[in-house]
N, C-alpha and C positions, 0 to 999 in steps of 0.2 A: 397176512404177510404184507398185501398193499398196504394198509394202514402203516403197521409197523414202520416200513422203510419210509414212510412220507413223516411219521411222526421225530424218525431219527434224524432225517432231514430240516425237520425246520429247529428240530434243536441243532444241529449242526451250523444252521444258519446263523443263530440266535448265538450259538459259541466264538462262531466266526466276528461278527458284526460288535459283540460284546469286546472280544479280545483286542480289536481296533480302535473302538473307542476308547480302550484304556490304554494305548498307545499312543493315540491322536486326544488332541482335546476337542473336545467333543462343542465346543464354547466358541472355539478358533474355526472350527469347519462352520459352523451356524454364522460365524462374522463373516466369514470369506461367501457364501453363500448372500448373506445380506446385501456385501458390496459387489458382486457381480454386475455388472452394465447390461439393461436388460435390453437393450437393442440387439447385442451380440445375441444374447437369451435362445431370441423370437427368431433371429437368422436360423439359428442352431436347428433349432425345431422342425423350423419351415424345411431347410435343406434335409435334415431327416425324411421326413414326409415326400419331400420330391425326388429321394433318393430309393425310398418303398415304393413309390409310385411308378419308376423306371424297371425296378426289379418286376413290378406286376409284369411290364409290357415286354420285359425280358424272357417269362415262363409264355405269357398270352403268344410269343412268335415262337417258340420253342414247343405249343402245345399245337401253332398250325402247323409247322416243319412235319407232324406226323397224322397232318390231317383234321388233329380235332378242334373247331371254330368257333371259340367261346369269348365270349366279350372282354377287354380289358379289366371293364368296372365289375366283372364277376371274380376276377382272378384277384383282383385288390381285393375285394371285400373276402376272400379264403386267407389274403395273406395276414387281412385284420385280425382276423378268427385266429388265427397261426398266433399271430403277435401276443394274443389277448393268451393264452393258451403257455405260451415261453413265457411270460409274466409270472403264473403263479405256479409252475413246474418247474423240476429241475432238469436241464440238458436239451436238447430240439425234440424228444419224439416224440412228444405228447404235440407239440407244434406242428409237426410236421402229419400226423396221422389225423388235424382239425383239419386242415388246409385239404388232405387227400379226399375225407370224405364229401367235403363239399364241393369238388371239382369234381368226383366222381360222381356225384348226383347232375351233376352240369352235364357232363361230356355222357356218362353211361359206357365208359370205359374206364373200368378201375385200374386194370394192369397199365393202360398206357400215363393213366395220370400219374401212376408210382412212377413209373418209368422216367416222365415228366421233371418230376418232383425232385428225383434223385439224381439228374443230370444238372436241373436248376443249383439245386442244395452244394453240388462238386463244384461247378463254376464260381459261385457265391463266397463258398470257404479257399479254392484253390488258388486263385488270382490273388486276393490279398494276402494268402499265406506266402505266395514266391515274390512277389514284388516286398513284402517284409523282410525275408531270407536277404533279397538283394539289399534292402536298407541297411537290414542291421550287420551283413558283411561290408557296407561301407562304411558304416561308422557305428563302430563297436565302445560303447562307452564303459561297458567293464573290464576291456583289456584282456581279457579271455574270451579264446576260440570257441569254448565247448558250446556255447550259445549258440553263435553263430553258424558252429558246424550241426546240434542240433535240429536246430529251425531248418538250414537250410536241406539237411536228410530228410526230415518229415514232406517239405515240399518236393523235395526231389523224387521221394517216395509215393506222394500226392500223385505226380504228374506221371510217372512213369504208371504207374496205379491205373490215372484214367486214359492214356493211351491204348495201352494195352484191350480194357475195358468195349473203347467206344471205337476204336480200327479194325476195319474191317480184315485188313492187310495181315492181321497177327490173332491167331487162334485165341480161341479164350478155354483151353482144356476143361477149366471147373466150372465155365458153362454147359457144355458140353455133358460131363460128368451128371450136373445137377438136373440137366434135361430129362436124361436118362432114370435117373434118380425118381423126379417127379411123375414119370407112370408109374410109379411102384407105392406112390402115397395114396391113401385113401380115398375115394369120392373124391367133395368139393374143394379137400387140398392140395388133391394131388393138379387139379383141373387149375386151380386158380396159380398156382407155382407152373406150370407148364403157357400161360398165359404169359406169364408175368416175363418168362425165358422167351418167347415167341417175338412177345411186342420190344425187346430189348435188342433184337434184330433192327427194328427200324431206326432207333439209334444208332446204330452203328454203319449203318449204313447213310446218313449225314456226310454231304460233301464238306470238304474245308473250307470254302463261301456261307455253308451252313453255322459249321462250326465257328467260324470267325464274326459271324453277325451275331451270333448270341453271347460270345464272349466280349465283344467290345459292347454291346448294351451293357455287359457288365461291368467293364472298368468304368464305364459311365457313372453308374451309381456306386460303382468308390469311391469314384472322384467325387461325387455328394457326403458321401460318409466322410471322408478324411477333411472337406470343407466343413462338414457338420463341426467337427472335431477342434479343429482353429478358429473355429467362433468360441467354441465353449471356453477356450483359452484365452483369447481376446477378453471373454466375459469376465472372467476369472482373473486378469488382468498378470500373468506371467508367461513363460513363455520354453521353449523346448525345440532343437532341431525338428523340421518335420520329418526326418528320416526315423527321430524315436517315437514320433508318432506313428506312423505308417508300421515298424516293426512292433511295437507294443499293441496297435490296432492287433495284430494278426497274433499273436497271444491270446487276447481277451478271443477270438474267432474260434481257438484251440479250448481255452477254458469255457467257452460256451457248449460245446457237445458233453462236456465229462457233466455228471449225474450229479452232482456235490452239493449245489444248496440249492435253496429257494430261488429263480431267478439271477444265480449266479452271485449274488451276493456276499460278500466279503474277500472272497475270491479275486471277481475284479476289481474292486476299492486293495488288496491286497498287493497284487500284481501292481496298479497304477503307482501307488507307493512307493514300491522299489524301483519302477526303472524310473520314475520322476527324480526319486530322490540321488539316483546319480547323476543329476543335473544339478544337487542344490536346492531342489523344490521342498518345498518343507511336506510335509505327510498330511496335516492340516487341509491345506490345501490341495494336495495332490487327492485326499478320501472327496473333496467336494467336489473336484472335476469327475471321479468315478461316481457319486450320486449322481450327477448332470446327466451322465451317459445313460443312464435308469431313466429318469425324469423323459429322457428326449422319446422316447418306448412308448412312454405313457399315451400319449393321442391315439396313436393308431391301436393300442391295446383297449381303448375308452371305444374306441368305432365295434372294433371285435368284441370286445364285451356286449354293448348294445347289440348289436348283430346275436348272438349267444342267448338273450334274455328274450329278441322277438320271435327266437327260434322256438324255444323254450314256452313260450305263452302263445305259441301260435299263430301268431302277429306276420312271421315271415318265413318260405320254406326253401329250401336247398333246392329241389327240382324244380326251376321256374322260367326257363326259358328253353328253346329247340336248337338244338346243333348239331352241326353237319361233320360228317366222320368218313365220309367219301362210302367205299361199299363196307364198312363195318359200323354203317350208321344205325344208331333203335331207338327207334323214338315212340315214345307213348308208355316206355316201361318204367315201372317203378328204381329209383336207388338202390334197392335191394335186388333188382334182378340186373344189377349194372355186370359186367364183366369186371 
């Protein structure tokens, strides 16, 4: 049945990508690519890469908020792994379940690294989702609401979502429920799901100085992403409100969780497309700013790869340094005996 859906998918991909270039000319995106300015290029890039490297340090303080003391350059090199991972899958979770197992070999707390994981992941996608809402209700270039009321539900729905979630102040009943729930499953799932409920406490019990220090780490590295993002432009030598920047940003962030193709493929060249092309921007152009955005992946997906293959040959292992977890510290046990 895996097979199957990954084989539907990359034909899906391959339908997507096809049907584009026979809408775009395929001739015009390779010119526009040719004349690109490659100083902009190499900004682009860079600002990428120091944009991933602010998100590391954003989960790194996020992961000592509840104790567990793990290196910066350990948490980057999982996000690599992650990245390398979103590459050749469709949607975050194959991404997100690299990233988990290798912090979970670090810390030797699995629940807390989900826990981690899944707070970093809501910050990550929620911020650019409501700052996009606010963009594209200020400047709505199709002249209809439904967009704009759209987006801005989904985030409204976002935020109200993780309030709820991570406040201590406000029950969480299907918490509660699932607690309950979890002595009733079997063995090590009912154990590892009652964990997972336990350490989601400490979250939520995060002051707003907590809170607010790990979300402004993270408008930090949007503010690298949406710079990324005006370089490519620059490069590309046309041009776009940054406000349809910022709200098409948070689309592509939407279109990145759904399952749909390879690496998101044709999708976001799809998407780029149309909201460019309400600007005038030709489709040509607009499909090579959406390969650029691919292209910018690539480094840190190249580190996660290598990382992957010294895994793989032995060369290098996930369990490789000691860390402090206050009294739910274990040290000396195997990954497999992690929590």
């Amino acid at each position: 049945m895996k097979a199957l859906k990954l084989i539907l998918r990359v034909l899906l991909t391959a339908a997507l990508v096809g049907a584009l270039l026979h809408f775009v000319d395929w001739q015009k995106v390779a010119g526009a690519l040719a004349r690109a300015r490659l100083g902009w290029m190499v900004a682009a890039f860079l600002l990428v890469i120091v944009g991933r490297a602010v998100q590391a340090g954003q989960l790194t303080l996020i992961l000592r908020f509840v104790g567990s003391t793990v290196s910066w350059f350990r948490v980057f090199r999982a996000g690599a792994l992650g990245a390398f991972y979103a590459q050749i899958t469709p949607g975050g979770v194959a991404s997100a379940v690299a990233k988990w197992t290798d912090l979970s070999a670090a810390t030797q707390n699995r629940s807390r690294v989900a826990n981690a994981i899944l707070y970093h992941r809501i910050l990550l996608d929620l911020q650019p989702l409501l700052i996009g809402a606010a963009a594209l209700a200020w400047s709505n270039p199709t002249g209809e609401p439904i967009l704009a009321i759209a987006t801005g539900g989904l985030a409204a729905l976002g935020l109200a979502g993780a309030i709820a979630l991570y406040s201590r102040r406000l029950p969480v009943p299907l918490v509660r429920l699932a607690e309950a729930a979890s002595h009733r499953l079997p063995g090590a799932a009912g154990r590892g799901v009652g964990r997972l409920l336990h350490d989601l406490d400490a979250f939520r019990g995060f002051t707003m100085t907590r809170h607010l220090s790990a979300a402004g780490v993270g408008l930090l590295a949007f503010g690298f992403r949406v710079a990324a993002r005006l370089c490519l432009i620059r490069a590309l030598g046309f041009s776009v409100p940054l406000t349809t920047i910022i709200w098409v940003d948070a689309l592509l962030i939407v279109a990145f969780h759904l399952p749909i193709t390879l690496s998101n493929f044709g999708v976001r060249e799809g998407l780029v497309i149309a909201a460019f092309g309400l600007h005038g921007i030709p489709a040509d152009v607009a499909f090579a700013y959406g390969l650029l955005i691919y292209a910018c992946q690539l480094p840190m997906s190249l580190v996660g790869g290598t990382y992957q293959l010294a895994l793989i040959a032995g060369w290098a292992k996930m369990k490789d340094e000691t860390v402090v977890q206050g009294d739910s510290a274990v040290l000396g046990e195997s990954a497999g005996g992690a929590r």
